[in-house]
N, C-alpha and C positions, 0 to 999 in steps of 0.2 A: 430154692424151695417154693412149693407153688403158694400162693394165700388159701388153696382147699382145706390144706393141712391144719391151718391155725383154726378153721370151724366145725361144726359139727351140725348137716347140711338135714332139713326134713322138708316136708310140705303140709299147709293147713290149707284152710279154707277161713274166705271173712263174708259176708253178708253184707252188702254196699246198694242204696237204692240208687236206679240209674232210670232215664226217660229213653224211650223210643227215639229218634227224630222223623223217623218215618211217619207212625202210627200215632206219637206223643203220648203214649202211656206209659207209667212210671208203674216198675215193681221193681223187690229184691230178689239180686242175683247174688252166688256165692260164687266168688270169685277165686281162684287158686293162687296162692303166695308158694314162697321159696323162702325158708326162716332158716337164716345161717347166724347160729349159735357161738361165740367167741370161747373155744377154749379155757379151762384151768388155768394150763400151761405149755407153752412151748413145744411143741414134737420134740423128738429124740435125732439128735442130728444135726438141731439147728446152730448156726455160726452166729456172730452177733450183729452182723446186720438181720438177721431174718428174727433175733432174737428184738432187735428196734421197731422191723416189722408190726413183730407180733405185740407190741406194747402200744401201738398207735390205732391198731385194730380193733374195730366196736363191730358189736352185733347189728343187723339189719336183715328188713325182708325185702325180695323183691317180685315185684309183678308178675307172675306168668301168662293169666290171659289178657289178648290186648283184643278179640273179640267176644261176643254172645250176643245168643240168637232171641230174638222178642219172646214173650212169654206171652202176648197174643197171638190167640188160634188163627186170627184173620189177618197177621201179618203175617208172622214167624222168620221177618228179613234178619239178616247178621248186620251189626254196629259195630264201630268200634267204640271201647272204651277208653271215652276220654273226660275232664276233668279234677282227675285224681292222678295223684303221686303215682309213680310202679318204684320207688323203691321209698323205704322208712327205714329209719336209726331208731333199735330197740335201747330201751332204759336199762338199766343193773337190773333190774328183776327180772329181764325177759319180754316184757311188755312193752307194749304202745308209748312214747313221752306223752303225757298231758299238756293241753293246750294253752 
């Protein structure tokens, strides 16, 4: 069974300040996430290994863009982004873990 089955797959957006290196000018960009949600329970079909699986299974997001374009007019080069995670382990509620 594949691990798709045990989440429940969407897309958000988060707002993250990031600097040019070109230009060196810092704004916020919203950046696109992949938020895979950990099932209830089990699919229909599962044996017991997929059933151990799915008991070891936590929520998490992960990164989708790895660039974006400056948000100055007189640059507008593409960077990529870096110094941040591209994936996170959500808490029970669905949320971010606190620091």
């Amino acid at each position: 069974m594949e691990e798709r089955a045990f989440f429940i797959e969407s897309q958000t957006t988060r707002p993250l300040e990031l600097q040019c290196p070109f230009c060196r000018t810092s704004a916020t960009y919203e950046l696109r996430w992949m938020v895979r949600k950990k099932k209830n329970r089990p699919p229909q079909g599962a044996d017991e290994l997929d059933r151990a699986r799915f008991e070891k299974a936590q929520s998490y997001m992960v990164l989708l863009d790895d660039k974006v374009s400056c948000k100055n007019l007189r640059c507008r080069k593409r960077f990529d982004v870096s110094g941040i995670k591209t994936m996170a382990f959500l808490n029970a509620e669905g949320g971010l873990p606190k620091d």
